[in-house]
C-alpha positions as CSV (number, residue, x, y, z in Angstrom):
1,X,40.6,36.8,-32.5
2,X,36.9,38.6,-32.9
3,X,35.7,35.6,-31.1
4,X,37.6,36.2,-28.0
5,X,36.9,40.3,-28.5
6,X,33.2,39.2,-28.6
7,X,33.2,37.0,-25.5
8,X,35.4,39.3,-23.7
9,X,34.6,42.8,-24.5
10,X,31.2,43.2,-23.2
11,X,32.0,41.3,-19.8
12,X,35.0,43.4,-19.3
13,X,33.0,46.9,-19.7
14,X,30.3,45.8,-17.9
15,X,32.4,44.9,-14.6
16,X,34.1,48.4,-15.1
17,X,30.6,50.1,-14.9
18,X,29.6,47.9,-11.5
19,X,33.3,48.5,-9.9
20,X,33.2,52.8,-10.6
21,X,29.6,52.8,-9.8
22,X,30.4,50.7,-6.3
23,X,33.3,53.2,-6.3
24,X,31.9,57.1,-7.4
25,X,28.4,56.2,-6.6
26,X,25.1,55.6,-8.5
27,X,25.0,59.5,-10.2
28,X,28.6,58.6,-12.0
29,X,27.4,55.1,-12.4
30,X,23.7,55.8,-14.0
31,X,26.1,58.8,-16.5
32,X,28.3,55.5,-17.5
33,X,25.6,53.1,-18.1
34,X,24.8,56.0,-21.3
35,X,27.7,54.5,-22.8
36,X,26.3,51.8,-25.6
37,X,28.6,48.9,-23.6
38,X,26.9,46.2,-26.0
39,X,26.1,48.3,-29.2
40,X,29.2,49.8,-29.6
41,X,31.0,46.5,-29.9
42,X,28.2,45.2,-31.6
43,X,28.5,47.9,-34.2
44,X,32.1,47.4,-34.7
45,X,31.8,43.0,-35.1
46,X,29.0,43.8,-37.3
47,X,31.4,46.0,-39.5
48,X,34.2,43.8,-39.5
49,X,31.7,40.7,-40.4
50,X,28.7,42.3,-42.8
51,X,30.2,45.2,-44.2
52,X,29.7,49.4,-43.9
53,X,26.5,49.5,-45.4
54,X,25.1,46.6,-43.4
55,X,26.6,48.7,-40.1
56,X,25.4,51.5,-41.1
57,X,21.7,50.1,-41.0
58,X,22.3,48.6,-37.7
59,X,23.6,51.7,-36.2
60,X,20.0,53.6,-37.5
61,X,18.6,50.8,-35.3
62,X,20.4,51.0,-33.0
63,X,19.7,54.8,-32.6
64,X,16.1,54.4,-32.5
65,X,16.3,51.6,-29.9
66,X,18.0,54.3,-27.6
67,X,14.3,56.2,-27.4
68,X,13.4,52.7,-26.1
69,X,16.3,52.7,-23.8
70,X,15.4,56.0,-22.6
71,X,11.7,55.6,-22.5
72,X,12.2,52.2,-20.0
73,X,14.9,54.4,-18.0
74,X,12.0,56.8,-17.2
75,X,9.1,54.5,-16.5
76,X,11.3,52.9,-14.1
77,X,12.2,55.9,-12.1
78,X,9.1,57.1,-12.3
79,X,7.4,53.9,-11.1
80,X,10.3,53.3,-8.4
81,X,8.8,56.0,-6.6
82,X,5.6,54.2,-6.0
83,X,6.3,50.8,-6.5
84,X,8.7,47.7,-5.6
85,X,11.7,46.8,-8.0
86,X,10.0,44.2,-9.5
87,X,6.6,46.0,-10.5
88,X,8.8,48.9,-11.8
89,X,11.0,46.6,-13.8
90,X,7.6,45.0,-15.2
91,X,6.5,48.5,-15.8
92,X,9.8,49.7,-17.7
93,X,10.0,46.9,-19.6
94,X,6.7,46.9,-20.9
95,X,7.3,50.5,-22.3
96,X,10.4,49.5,-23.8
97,X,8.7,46.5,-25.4
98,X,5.9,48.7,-26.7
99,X,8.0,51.6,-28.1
100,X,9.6,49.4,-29.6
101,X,6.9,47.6,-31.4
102,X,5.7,51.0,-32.5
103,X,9.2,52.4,-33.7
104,X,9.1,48.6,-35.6
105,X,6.2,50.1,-37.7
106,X,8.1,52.4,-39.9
107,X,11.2,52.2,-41.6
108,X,13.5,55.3,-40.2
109,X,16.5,57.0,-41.7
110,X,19.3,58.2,-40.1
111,X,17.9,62.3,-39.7
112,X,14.5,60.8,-38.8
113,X,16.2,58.4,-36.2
114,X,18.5,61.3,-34.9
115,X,15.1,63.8,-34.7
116,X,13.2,60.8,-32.9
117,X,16.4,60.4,-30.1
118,X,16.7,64.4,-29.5
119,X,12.8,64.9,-29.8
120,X,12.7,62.2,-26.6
121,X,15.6,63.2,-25.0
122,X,14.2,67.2,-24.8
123,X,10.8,65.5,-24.0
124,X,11.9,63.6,-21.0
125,X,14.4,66.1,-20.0
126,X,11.3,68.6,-19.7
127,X,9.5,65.5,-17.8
128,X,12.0,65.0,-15.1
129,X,12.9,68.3,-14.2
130,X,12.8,69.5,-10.7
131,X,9.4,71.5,-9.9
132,X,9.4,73.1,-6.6
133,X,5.8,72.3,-5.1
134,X,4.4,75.9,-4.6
135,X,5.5,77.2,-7.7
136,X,3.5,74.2,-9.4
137,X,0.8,74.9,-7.5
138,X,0.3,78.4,-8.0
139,X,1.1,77.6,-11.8
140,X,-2.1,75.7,-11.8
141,X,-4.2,77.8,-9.3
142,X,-3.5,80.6,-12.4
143,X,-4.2,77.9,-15.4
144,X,-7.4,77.4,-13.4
145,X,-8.1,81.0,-12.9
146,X,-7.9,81.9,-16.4
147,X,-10.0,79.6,-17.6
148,X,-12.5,80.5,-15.3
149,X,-12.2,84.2,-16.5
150,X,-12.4,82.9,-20.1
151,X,-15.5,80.6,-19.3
152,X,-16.8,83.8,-18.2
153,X,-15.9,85.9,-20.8
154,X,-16.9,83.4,-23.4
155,X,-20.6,83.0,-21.7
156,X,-21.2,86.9,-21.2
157,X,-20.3,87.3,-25.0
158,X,-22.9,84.4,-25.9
159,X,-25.2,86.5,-23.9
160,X,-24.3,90.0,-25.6
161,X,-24.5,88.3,-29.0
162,X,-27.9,86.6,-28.1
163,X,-29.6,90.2,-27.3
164,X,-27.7,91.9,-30.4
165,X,-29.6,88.9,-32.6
166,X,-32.9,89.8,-31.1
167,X,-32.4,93.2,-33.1
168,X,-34.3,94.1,-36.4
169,X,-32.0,96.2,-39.1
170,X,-33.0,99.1,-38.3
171,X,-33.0,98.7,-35.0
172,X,-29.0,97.7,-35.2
173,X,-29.0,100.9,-37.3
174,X,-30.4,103.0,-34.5
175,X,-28.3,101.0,-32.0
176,X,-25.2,101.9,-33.1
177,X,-26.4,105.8,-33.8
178,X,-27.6,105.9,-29.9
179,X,-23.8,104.7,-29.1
180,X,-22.2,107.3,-31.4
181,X,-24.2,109.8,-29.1
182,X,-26.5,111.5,-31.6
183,X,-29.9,112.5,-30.5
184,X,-33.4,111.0,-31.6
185,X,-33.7,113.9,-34.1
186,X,-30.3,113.4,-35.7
187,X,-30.5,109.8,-36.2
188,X,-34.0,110.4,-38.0
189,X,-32.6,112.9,-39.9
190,X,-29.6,110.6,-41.3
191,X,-32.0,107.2,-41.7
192,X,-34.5,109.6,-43.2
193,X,-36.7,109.4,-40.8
194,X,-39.6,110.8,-38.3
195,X,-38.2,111.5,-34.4
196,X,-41.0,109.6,-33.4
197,X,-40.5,105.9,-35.3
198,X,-36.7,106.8,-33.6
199,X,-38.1,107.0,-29.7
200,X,-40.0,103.0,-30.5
201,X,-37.0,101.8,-32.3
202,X,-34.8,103.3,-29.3
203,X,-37.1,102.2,-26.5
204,X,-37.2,98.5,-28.2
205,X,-33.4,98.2,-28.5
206,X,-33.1,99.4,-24.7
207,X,-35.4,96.1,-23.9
208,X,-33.6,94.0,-26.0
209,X,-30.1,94.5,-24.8
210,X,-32.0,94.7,-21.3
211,X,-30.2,98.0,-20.6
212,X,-31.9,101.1,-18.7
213,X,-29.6,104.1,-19.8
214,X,-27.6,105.2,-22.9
215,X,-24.4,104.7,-20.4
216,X,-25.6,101.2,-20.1
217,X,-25.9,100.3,-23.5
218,X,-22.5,102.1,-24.4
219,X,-20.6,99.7,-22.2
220,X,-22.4,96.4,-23.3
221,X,-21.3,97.4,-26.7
222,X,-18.0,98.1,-25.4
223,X,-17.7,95.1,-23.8
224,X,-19.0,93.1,-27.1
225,X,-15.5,94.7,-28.8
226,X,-13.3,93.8,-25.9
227,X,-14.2,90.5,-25.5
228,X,-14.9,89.7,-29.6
């Protein structure tokens, strides 16, 4: 009697599929080939002959060779687009064959080979989604835009940061008095200091940071904190 279930099943399900997809179409058909036709029976002979335990490591297999499923079901459309039937079904296959090979590599539980078949599933899902043309392209035109800007930004603050490394101490010191607004005779007063050593430390950091005002120097410093 499993003998004849064995031969018979699989045909019979199979010539369902072709008949409803011939019937309903190749959307209701591609939603019915989902259906494990050959490793559902499979699971249940191999129950009925080996045991639960021996199913129950088949179905984990059989789980993880869905990814593989999936991953040839996407290669194909993909290269179908481009491609003949035959070059596509070369191409499909050959990413079935090598997920496969690297699923083969570790040995998977049941939550691992659940995580590995919704992981794919979401993956591919993403992948094949519709993407109108002009919002992809204006998706990228920003992506390209921003990291222009940061290029930018990234290569003004290596130039900021190369000037501020120029600085002595004290001339830091009196860089960062001059910003605060105080006058020569203030910040000589708080590094203990004459007014004059003040006006050469002030005058070298205004060549360093190659500036030409107060208000000058005050925004490259603000701009050093903005972009930092």
């Amino acid at each position: 009697m499993i003998l004849i279930f064995k031969l018979l099943s699989t045909p019979l399900l199979i010539l369902g599929l072709t008949l409803l997809s011939r019937r309903f179409g190749p959307a209701v058909g591609g939603l019915l080939m989902g259906i494990p036709l050959v490793t559902g029976p499979v699971s249940i002979f191999t129950a009925l002959e080996n045991g639960a335990a021996f199913a129950r490591h088949a179905a984990i297999g059989n789980l993880v060779g869905q990814v593989s499923t999936c991953i040839f079901c996407f290669v194909y459309a993909r290269a179908a687009k481009r491609f003949n039937c035959w070059l596509s079904m070369i191409a499909g296959v050959g990413a079935f064959f090598l997920a496969t090979f690297v699923w083969n590599l570790a040995t998977w539980a049941f939550v691992a080979a659940i995580g590995l078949l919704l992981v794919t599933l979401l993956l591919l899902s993403f992948l094949t989604k519709p993407v109108n043309d002009e919002d992809l392209l204006r998706a990228i035109t920003a992506a390209l835009e921003k990291d222009r800007i940061g290029r930018e930004s990234r290569s003004e603050l290596d130039e900021i940061q190369q000037r501020l490394s120029a600085l002595t101490p004290r001339e830091r010191e009196v860089l960062t008095h001059v910003v605060s607004g105080q006058l020569n005779k203030q910040i000589a007063n708080d590094l203990g200091t004459v007014e004059k050593t003040i006006k050469v430390h002030r005058a070298r950091v205004m060549e360093k940071m190659k500036v030409n005002s107060v208000a000058e120097l005050v925004r490259l410093t603000e701009r050093l904190c903005t972009i930092g």
